[in-house]
N, C-alpha and C positions, 0 to 999 in steps of 0.2 A: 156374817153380814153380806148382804146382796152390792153391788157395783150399782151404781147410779141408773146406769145402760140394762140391766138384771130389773132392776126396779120400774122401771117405765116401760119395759117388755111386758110385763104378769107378774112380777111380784115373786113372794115364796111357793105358792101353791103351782106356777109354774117351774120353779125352779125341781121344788118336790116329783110332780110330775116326772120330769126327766130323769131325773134321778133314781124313780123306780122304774124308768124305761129301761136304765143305760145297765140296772143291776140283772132286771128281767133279762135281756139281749144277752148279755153275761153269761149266765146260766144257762140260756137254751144252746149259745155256742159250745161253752164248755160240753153239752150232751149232746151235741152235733156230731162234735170230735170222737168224744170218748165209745159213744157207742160203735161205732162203726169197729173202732180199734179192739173192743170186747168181743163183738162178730167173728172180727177176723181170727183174733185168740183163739177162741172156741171152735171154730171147725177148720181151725186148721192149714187152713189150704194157701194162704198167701206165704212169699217167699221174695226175699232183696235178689239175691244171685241164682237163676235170671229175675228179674222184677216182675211179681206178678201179684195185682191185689183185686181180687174178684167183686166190683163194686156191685155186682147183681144183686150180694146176699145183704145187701143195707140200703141200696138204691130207695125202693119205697122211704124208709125211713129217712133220710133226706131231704126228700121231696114233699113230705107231709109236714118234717118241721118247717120246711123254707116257708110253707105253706100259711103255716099256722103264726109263723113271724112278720110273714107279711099280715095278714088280718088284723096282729097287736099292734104293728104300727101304726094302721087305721085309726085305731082305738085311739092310741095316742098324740097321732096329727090330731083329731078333733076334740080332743081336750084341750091340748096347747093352742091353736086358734081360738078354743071359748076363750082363753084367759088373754091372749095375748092382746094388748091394745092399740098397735098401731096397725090403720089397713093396710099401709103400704105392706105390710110384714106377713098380712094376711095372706094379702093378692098375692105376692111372692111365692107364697105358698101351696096355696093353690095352683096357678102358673105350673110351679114343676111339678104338682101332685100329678098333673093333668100330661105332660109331659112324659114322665116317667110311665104313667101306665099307659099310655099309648106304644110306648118302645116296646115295654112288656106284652103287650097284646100282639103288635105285627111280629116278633120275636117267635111268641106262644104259637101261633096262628102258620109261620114256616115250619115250626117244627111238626106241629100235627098234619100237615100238607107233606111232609117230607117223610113221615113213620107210619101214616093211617094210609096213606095211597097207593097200593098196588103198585103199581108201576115204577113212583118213586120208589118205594123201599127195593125195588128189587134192581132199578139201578144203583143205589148207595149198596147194594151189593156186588152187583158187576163189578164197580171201579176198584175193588178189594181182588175179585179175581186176579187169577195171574196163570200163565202156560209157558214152562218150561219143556226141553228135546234133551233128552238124555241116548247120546250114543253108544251104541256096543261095540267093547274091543276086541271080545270073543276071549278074553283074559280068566282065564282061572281063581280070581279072587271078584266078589263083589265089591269092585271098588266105584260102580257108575251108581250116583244116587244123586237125590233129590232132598236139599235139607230144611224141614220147617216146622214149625211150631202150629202147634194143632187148635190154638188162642191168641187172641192176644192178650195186652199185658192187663187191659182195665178188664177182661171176659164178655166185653160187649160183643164180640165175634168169632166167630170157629168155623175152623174146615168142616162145612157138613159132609162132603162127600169130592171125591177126586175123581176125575174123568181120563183114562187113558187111552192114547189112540196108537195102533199099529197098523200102517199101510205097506209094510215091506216084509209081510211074515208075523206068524206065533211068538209071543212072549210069554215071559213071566216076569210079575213084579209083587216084591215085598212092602210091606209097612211094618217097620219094628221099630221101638224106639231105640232111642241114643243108646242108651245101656247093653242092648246086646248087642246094637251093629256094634260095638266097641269093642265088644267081649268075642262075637263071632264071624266076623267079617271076612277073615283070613281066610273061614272057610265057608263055602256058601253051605255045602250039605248038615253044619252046625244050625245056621243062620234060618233056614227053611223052619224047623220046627215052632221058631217065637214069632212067626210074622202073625200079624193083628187081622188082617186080612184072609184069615183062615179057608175061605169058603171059592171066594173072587180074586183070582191070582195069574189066571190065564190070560192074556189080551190076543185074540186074533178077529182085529179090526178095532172094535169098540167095547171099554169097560167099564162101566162104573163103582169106585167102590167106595160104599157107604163107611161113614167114619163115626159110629159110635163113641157117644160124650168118654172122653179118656182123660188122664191125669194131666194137667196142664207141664208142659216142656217140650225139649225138643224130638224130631219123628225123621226117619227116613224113609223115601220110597225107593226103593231099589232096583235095577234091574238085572236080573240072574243074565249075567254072563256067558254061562257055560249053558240053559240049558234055553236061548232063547235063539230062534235064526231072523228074527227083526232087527234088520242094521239100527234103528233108534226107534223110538217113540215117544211120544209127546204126551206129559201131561198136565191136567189143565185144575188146579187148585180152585174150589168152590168156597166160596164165606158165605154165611147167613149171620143176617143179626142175632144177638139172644133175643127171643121170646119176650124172656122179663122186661128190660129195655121197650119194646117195640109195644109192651101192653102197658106199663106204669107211667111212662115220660110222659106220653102224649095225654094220657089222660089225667095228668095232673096240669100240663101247658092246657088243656081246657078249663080246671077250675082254676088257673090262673086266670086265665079270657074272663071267665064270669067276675071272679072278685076286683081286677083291674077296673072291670068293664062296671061294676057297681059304683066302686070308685072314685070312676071319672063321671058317672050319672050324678054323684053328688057333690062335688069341686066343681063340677060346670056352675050352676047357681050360685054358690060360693065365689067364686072369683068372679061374676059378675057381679053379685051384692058389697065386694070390698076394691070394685074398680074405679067407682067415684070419687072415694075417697085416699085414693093411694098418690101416692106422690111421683112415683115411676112406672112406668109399664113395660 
């Protein structure tokens, strides 16, 4: 049995309605979750200790269900306004229809200002950069390094490449990760053979050295002690967005702009045709 208050709204066929809204919504959240979590099963790569869950490889999907949930709403705001009978409850409706996709648009509208524009993207990079000085002790053990994670923890970011600077003399510097500075730290003439950096090792002035996508954890850059005569040198840790990120967001916060933006083309006439008759504004 319907409430008094149920009954003077629309009746069963609104009540119905909602009901196969709230089961629909149900459903798609439950495959919202799950997939992602199947993703991650399947190849692997996410881990709690350190925490690292690579949203790239489900992002799109995401972002097409958000997508596609919003449109069903659609569908079913304009069903529930056919039924529903009072205007005030209409215009109400409308009201925040019109509301909400307005936030969603200026929302939509910075982010694609902020991933599609050169300049922006490459400052939301900058401010990730970071330049550490690592000094020489002239020590017989590599124990002066430089400790970072080659990602972070969502995979929206990665060291592409490290910048070393020596202005007091010849270096050398390593990139190994955790595991065999652990293992061969003690001794550098161990340590030399695992470095990542195989090719670009020498610093004398300026050096760049490209970081190849590698297995998400922690990295050292090292600098050889014994066979370097650069009192210190500086270096300077480079981020880029992922790719993935910087191509799917933005162009999905665009068909959010159009379907918002349809949206609000049709709630405008609407909430003016139930503003005579409403009781509050």
């Amino acid at each position: 049995m319907l409430s008094g208050k149920e009954a003077l709204a629309g009746g069963y066929r609104l009540a119905n309605v909602r009901r196969v809204k709230r089961f629909l919504f149900i459903i798609e959240i439950l495959i919202l979750i799950l997939i992602p979590i199947i993703v991650v099963l399947i190849e692997g790569r996410a881990s709690l200790v350190p925490f690292y869950l690579p949203i790239n490889s489900f992002i799109y999907f995401i972002m097409l269900m958000a997508l596609i949930m919003v449109v069903e709403s659609f569908f079913f705001k304009i069903l529930e306004m056919r039924l529903i009978r009072s205007p005030s409850t209409n215009y109400y409706n409308a009201k925040n229809a019109i509301r909400t996709g307005l936030i969603v648009v200026i929302v939509s509208a910075v982010v694609i200002l902020l991933l599609w524009t050169p300049f922006m993207a490459q400052a939301i990079e900058n401010t990730f950069n970071r330049t550490v000085t690592v000094q020489n002790t002239n020590s017989t053990t590599a124990s002066q390094f430089v400790l970072f994670y080659d990602r972070d923890s969502l995979g929206l970011g990665a060291v592409d490449k490290i910048t070393v600077t020596s202005s007091t003399g010849p270096a050398r510097v390593y990139v190994v990760s955790e595991k065999n500075y652990l293992l061969y730290s003690s001794d550098l003439s161990q340590l030399i053979p695992y470095r990542i950096n195989s090719q670009e090792y020498i610093v004398d002035g300026q050096l760049t050295i490209p970081m190849n996508p590698l297995p998400f954890g922690k990295y050292y850059l090292v600098l050889d002690t014994v066979r370097s005569e650069a009192s210190s040198v500086s270096a300077t840790f480079h981020s880029a967005i992922s790719p993935t990120f910087l191509s799917y967001v933005p162009f999905f916060a665009l068909l959010f702009i159009v379907a918002y933006g349809g949206w609000m083309a049709y709630m405008l006439p609407m909430k003016r045709k139930f503003a005579g008759g409403a009781i509050y504004h």
